[in-house]
Structure formats: C-alpha cells, structure tokens
PyMOL CGO cylinders between C-alpha atoms (Angstrom):
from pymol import cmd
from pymol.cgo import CYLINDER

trace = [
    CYLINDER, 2.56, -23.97, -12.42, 5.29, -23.49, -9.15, 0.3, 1, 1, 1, 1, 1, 1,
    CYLINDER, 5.29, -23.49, -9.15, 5.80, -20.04, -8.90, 0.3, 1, 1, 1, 1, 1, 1,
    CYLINDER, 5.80, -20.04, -8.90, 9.32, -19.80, -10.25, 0.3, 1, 1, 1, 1, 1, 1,
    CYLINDER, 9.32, -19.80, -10.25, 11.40, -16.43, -10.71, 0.3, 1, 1, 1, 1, 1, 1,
    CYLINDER, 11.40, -16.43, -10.71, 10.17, -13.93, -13.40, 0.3, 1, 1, 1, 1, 1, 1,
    CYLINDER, 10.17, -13.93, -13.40, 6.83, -14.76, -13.04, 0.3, 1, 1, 1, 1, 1, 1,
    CYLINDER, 6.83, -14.76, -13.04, 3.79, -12.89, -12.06, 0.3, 1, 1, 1, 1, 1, 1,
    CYLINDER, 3.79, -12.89, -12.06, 1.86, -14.12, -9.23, 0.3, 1, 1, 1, 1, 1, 1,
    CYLINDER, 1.86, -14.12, -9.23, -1.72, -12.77, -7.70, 0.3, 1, 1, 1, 1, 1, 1,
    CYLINDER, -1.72, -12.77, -7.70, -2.41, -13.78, -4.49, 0.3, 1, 1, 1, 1, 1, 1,
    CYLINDER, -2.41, -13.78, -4.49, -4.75, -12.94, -1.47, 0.3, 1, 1, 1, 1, 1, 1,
    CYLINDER, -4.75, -12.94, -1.47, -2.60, -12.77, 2.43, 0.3, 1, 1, 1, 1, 1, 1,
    CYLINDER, -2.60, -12.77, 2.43, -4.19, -11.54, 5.78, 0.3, 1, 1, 1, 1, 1, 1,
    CYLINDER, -4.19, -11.54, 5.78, -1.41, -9.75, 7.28, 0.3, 1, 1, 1, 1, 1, 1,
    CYLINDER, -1.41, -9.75, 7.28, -1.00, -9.31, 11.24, 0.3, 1, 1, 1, 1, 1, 1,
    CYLINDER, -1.00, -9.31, 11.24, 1.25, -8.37, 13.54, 0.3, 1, 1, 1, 1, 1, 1,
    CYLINDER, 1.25, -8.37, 13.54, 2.33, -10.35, 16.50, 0.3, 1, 1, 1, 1, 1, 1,
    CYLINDER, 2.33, -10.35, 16.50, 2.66, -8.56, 19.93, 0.3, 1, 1, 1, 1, 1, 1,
    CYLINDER, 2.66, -8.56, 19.93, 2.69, -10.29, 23.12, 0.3, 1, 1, 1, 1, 1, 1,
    CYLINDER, 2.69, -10.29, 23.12, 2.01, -13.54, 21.84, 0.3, 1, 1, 1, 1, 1, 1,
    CYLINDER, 2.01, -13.54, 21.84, -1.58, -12.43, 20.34, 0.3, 1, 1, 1, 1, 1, 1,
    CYLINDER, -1.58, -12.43, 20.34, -2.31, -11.32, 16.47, 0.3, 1, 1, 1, 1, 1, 1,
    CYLINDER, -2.31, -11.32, 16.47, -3.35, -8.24, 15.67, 0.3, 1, 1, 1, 1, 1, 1,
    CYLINDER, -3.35, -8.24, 15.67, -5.07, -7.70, 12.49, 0.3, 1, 1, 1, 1, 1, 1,
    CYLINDER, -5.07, -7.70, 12.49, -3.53, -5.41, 10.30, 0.3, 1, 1, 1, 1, 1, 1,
    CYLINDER, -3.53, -5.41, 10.30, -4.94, -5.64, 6.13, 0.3, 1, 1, 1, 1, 1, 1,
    CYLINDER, -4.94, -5.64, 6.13, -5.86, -8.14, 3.98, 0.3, 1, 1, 1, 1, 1, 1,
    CYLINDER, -5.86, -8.14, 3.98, -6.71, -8.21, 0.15, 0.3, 1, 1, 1, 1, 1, 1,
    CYLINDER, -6.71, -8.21, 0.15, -8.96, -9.87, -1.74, 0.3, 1, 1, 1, 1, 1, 1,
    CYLINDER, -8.96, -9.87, -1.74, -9.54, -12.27, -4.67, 0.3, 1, 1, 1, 1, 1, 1,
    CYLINDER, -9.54, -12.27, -4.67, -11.34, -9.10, -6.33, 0.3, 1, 1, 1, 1, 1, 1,
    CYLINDER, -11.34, -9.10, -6.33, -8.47, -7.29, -5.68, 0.3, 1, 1, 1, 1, 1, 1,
    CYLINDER, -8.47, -7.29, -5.68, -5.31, -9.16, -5.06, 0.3, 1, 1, 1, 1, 1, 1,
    CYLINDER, -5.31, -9.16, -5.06, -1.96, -8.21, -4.68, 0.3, 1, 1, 1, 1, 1, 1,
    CYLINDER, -1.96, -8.21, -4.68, -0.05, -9.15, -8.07, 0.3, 1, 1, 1, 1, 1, 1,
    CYLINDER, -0.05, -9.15, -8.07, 3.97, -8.82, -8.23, 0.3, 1, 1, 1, 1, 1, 1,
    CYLINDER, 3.97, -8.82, -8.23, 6.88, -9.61, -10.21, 0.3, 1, 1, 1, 1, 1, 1,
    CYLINDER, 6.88, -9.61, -10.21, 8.66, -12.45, -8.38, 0.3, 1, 1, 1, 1, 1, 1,
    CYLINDER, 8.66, -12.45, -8.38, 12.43, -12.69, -7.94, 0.3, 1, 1, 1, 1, 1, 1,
    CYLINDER, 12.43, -12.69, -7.94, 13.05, -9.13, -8.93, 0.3, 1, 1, 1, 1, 1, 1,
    CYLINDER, 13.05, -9.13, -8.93, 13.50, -7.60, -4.93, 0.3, 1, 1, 1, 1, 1, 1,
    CYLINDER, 13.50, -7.60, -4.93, 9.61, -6.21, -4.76, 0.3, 1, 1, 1, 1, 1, 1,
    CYLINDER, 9.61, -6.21, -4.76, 8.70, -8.25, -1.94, 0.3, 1, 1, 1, 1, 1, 1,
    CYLINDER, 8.70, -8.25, -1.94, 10.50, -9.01, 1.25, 0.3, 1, 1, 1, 1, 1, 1,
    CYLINDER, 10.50, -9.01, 1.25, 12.78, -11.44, 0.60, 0.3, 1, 1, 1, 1, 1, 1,
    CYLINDER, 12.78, -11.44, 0.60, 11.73, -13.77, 2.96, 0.3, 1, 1, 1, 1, 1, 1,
    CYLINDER, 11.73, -13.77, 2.96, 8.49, -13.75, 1.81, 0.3, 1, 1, 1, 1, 1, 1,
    CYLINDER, 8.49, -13.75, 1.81, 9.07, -14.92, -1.32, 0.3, 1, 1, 1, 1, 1, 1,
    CYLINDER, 9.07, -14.92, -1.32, 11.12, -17.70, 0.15, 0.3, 1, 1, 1, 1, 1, 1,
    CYLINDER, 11.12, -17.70, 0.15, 7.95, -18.90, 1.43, 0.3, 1, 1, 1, 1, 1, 1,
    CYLINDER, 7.95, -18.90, 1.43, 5.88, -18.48, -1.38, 0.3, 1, 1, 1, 1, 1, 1,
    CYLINDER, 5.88, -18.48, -1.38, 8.59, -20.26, -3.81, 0.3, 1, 1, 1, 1, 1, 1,
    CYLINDER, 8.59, -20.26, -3.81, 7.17, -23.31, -5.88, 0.3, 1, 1, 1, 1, 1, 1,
    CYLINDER, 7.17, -23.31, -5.88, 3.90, -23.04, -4.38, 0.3, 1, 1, 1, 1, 1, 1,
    CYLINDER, 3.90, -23.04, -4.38, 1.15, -23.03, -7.39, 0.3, 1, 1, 1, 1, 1, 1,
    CYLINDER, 1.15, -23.03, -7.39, -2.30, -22.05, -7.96, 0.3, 1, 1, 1, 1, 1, 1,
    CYLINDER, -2.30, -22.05, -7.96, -4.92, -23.15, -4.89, 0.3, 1, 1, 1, 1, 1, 1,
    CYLINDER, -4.92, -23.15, -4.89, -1.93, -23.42, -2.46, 0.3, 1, 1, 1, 1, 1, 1,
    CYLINDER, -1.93, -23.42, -2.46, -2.54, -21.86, 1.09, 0.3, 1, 1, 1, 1, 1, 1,
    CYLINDER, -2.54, -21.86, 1.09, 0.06, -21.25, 3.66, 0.3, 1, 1, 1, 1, 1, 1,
    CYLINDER, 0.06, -21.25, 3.66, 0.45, -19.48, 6.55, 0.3, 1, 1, 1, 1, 1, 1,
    CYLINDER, 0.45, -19.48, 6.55, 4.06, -18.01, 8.00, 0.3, 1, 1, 1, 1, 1, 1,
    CYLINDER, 4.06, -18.01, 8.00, 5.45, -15.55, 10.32, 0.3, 1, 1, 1, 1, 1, 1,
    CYLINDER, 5.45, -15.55, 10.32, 8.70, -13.05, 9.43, 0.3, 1, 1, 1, 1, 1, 1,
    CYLINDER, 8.70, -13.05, 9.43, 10.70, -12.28, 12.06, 0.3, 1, 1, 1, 1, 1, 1,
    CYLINDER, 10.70, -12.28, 12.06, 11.56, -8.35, 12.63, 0.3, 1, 1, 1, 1, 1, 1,
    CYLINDER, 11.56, -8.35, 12.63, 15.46, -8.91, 10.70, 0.3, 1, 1, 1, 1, 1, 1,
    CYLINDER, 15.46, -8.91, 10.70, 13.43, -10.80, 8.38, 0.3, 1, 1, 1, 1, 1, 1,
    CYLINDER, 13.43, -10.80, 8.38, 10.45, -8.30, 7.56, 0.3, 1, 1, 1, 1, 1, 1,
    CYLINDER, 10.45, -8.30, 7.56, 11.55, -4.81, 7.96, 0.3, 1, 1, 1, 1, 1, 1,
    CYLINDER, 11.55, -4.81, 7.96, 14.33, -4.70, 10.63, 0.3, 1, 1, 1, 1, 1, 1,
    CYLINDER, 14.33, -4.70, 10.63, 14.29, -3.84, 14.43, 0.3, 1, 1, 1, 1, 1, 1,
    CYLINDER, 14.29, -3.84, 14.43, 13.05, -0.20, 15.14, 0.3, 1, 1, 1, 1, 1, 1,
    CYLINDER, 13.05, -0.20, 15.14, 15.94, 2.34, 15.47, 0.3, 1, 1, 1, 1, 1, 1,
    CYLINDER, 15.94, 2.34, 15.47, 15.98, 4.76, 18.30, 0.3, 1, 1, 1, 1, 1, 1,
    CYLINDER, 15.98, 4.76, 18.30, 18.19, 7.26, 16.32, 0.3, 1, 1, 1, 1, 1, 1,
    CYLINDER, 18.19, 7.26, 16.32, 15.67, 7.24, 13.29, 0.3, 1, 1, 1, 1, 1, 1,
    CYLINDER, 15.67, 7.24, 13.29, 13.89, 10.32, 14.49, 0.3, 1, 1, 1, 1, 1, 1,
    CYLINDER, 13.89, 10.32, 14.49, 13.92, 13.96, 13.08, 0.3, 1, 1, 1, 1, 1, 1,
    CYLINDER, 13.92, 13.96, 13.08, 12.79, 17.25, 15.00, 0.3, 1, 1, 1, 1, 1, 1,
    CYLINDER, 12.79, 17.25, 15.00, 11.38, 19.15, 12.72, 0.3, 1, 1, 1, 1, 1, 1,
    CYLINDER, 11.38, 19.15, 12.72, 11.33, 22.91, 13.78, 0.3, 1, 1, 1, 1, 1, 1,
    CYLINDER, 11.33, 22.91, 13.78, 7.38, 24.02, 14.04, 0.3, 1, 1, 1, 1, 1, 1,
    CYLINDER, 7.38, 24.02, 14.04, 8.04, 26.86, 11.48, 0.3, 1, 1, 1, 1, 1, 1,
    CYLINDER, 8.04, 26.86, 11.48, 7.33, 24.05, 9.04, 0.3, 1, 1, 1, 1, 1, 1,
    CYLINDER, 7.33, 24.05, 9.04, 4.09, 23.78, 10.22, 0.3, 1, 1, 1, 1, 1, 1,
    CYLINDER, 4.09, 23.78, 10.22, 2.56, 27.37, 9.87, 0.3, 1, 1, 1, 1, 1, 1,
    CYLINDER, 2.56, 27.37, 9.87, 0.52, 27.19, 6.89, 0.3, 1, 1, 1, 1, 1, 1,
    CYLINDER, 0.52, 27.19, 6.89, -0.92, 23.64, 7.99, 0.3, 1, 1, 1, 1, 1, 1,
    CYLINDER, -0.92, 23.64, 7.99, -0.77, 23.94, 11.46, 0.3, 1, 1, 1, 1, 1, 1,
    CYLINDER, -0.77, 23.94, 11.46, 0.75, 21.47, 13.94, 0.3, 1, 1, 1, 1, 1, 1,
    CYLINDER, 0.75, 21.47, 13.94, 0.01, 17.60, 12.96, 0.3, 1, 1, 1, 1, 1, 1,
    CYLINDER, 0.01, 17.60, 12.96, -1.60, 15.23, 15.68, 0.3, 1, 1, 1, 1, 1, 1,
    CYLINDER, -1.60, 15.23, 15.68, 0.66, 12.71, 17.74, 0.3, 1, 1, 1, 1, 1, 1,
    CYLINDER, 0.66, 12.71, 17.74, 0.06, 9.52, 15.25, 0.3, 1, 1, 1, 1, 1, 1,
    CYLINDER, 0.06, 9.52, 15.25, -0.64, 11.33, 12.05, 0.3, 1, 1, 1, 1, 1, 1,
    CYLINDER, -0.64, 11.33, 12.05, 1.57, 10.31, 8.82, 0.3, 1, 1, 1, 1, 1, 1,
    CYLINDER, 1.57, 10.31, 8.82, 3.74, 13.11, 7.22, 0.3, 1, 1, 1, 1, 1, 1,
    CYLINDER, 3.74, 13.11, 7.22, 4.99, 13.45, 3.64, 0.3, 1, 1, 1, 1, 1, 1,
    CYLINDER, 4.99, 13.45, 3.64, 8.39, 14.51, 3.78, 0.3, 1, 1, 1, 1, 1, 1,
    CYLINDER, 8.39, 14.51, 3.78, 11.12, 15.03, 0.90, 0.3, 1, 1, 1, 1, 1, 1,
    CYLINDER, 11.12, 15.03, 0.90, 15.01, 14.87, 1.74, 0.3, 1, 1, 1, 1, 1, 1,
    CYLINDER, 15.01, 14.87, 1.74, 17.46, 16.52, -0.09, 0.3, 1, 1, 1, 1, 1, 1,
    CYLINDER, 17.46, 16.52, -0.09, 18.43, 14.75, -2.86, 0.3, 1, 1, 1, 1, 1, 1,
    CYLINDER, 18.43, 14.75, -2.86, 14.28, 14.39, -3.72, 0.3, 1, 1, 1, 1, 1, 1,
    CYLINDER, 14.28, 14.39, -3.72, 13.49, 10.66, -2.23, 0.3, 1, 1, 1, 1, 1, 1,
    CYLINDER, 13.49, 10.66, -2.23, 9.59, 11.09, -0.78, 0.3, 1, 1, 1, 1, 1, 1,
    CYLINDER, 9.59, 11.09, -0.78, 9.08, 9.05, 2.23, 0.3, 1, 1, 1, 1, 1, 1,
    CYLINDER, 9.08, 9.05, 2.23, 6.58, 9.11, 5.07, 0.3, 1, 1, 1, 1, 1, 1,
    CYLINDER, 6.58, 9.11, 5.07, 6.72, 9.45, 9.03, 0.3, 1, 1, 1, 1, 1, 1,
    CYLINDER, 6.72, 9.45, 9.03, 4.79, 9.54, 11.96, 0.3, 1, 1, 1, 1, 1, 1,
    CYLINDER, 4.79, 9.54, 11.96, 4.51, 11.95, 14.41, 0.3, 1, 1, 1, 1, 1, 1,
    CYLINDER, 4.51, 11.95, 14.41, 5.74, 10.61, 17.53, 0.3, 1, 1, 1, 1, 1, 1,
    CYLINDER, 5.74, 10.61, 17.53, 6.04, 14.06, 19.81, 0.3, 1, 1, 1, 1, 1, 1,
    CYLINDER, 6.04, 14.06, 19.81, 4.60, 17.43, 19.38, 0.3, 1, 1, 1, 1, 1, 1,
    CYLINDER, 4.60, 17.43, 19.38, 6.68, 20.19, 21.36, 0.3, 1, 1, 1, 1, 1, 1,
    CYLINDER, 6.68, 20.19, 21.36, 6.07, 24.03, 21.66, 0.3, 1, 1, 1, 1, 1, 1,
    CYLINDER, 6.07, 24.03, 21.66, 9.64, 23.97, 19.88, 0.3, 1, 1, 1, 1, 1, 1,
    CYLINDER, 9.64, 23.97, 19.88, 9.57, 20.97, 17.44, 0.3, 1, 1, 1, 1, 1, 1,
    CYLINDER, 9.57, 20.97, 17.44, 7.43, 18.23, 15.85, 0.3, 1, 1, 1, 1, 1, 1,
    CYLINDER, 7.43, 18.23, 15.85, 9.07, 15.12, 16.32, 0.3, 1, 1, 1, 1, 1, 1,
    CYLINDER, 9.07, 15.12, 16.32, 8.89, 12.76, 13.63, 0.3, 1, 1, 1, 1, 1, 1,
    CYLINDER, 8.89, 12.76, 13.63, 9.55, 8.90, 13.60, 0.3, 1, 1, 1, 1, 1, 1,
    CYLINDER, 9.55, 8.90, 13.60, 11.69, 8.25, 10.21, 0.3, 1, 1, 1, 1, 1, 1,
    CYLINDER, 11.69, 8.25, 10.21, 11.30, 4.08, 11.22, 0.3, 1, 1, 1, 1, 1, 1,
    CYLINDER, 11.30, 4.08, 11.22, 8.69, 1.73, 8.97, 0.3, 1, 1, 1, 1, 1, 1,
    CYLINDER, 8.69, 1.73, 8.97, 5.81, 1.38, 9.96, 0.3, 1, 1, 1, 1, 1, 1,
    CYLINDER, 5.81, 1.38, 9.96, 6.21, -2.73, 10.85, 0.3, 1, 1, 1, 1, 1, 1,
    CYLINDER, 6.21, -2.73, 10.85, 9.72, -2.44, 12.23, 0.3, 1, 1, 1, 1, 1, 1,
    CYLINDER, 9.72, -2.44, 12.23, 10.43, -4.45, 15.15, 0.3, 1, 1, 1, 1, 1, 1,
    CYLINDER, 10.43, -4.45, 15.15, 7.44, -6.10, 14.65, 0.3, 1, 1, 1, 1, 1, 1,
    CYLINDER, 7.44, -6.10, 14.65, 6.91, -10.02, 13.84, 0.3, 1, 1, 1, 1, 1, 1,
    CYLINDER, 6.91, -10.02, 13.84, 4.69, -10.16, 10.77, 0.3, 1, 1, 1, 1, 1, 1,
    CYLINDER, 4.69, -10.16, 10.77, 2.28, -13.11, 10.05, 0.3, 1, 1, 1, 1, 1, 1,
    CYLINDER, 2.28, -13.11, 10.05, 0.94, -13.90, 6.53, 0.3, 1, 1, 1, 1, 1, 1,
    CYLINDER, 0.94, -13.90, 6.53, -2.41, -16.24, 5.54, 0.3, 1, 1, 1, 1, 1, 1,
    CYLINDER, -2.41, -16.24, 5.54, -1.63, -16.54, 1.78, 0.3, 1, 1, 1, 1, 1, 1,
    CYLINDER, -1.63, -16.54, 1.78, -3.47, -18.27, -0.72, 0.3, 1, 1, 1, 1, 1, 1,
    CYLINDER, -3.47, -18.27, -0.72, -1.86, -18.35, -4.45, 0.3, 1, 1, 1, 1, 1, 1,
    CYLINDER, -1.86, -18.35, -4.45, -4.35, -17.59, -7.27, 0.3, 1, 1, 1, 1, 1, 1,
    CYLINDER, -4.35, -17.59, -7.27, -2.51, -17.12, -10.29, 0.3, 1, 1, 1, 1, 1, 1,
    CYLINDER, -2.51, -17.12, -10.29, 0.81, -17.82, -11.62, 0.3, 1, 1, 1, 1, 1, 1,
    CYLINDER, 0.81, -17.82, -11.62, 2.21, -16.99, -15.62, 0.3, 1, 1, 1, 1, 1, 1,
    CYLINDER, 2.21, -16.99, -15.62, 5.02, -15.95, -16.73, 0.3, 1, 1, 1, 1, 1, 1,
    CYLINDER, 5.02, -15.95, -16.73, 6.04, -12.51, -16.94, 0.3, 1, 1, 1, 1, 1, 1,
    CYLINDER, 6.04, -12.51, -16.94, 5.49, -10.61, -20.70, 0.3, 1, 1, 1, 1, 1, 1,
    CYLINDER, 5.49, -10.61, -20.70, 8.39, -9.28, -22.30, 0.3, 1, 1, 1, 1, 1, 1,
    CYLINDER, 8.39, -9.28, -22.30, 7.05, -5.82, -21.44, 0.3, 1, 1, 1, 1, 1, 1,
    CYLINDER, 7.05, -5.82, -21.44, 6.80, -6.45, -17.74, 0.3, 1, 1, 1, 1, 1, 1,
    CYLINDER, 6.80, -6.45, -17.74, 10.03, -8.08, -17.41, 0.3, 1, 1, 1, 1, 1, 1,
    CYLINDER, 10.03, -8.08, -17.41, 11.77, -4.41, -19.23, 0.3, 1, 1, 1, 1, 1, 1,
    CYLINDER, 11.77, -4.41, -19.23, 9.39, -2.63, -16.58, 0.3, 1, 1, 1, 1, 1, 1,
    CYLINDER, 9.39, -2.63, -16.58, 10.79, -4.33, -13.67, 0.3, 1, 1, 1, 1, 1, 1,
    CYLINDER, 10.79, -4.33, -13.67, 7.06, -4.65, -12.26, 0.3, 1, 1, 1, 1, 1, 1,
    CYLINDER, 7.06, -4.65, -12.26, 3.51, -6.45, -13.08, 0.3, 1, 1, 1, 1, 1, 1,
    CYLINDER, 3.51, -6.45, -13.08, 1.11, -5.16, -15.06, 0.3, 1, 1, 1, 1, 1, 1,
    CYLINDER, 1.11, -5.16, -15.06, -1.83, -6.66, -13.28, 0.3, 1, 1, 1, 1, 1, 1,
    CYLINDER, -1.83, -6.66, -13.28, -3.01, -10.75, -12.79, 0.3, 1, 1, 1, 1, 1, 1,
    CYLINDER, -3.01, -10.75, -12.79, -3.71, -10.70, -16.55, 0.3, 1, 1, 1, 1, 1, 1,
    CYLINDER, -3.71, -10.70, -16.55, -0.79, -8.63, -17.72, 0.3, 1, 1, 1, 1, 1, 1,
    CYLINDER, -0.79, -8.63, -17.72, -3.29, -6.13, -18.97, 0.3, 1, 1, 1, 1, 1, 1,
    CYLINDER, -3.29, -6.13, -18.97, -3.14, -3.24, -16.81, 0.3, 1, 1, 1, 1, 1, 1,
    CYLINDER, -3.14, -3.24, -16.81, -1.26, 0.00, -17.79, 0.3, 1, 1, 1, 1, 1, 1,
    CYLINDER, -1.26, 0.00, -17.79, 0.33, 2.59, -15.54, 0.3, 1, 1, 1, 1, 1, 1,
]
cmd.load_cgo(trace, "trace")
C-alpha cells in the first residue's frame, strides 16, 4: 500500500546532521519503537514527506533536507537576554543547557543557553537543527489508512491505531 495522504505510516529513520561534509549522528528509532504519524496533515516537514510519498511497506531510502527545507537558516536576532533575577530560585543554567520558557500569550517553547553574563542569561530562541542539512535513513514499516477517530484528532493513535492519549 503507497503511502498516500490520510494515512498512518510507522517507520524507522537514522537522522544526522551534515557539517563539513561529514555526518554526525544525531537519533534514530526503532522497529520496537517507531515513529508513527498522520501523513499529509503538516506534522512532518514537508519535504520529508515529499520523499516518503508512495513509498510502501519494506521500502528504504535515504535523503538529505536542505536548511530552507528542514527547519530554516539560524537567525542571529532570535536571541533573548533574560535578566538573572529569573534565575534566583534555580540558580544560573549552564552554557548548553535547554530552558522551558512561556511567552505571553501561553505558547511553551524551549531554548538554549548560549551566554551566561553577571547581568543576563542569554538564551538562543532558534531550533535546535536550524541551519543545519539534515540526512534521513528511512525504512517504511507500516502503512493503513487513518480511523475515523484519528482523522477528527488531527494525529495517529499509534502503528495499530490502538493507542490512546
């Protein structure tokens, strides 16, 4: 079955980046634990699902995504200082280490510390993989249509449909 929109597909991928020419491992999943996602419903990158469309079951390929293709070049001005005050009860984060932060209106989102002054704790607001070429080893394991309930959900419910929230 060719993975087609509206359908629910399970797959394995070992992701890297690229940098300098040479891949550098970054995660991979499992046929024990795949990832599983609603297809054609903007979950995925789209590009990525460009590349996985009308493979089927058993198929393997492997692909890279560009930076405007994955998650966008890395913005200089997508940096907050955040006034060490906010630190107090925590104490001062690491250079590296992932914040939970909450904006005004409520959206969660992470960042990582980039600087760590006497005055403020600089935080990088950019994803994780931007400006970085991503390449994908994907192998296809399942592929069914989406149930009724998953398609109202907007998202999977598991490989076998079967999995609540």
């Amino acid at each position: 079955m060719a993975i087609k929109a509206n359908d629910v597909v399970a797959l394995t991928y070992k992701l890297h980046t690229v940098e300098n020419g040479e891949k550098v491992f970054v995660e991979e999943t499992t046929a024990e634990q795949p990832l599983d996602f609603l297809y054609g419903v903007g979950m995925m990158l789209p590009k990525f699902e460009e590349n996985i469309a009308d493979l089927n079951i058993g198929d393997k390929i492997s692909f890279e995504l560009a930076p405007d293709d994955a998650y966008g070049q890395k913005d200089d001005r997508a940096f907050a200082q955040l006034p060490v005050d906010m630190f107090k009860e925590t104490g001062l984060p690491p250079v590296g280490e992932v914040l939970p932060l909450q904006d005004n209106q409520g959206n969660q989102f992470r960042a990582v510390v980039a600087e760590v002054t006497p005055e403020v704790v600089v935080a990088d607001l950019n994803h994780p993989m931007a400006g970085k070429t991503l390449n994908f080893d994907i192998e296809i394991l399942n592929v069914r249509p989406a149930t009724e309930e998953e398609l109202s959900h907007g998202h999977s419910h598991g490989a076998d449909g079967t999995q609540g929230h």
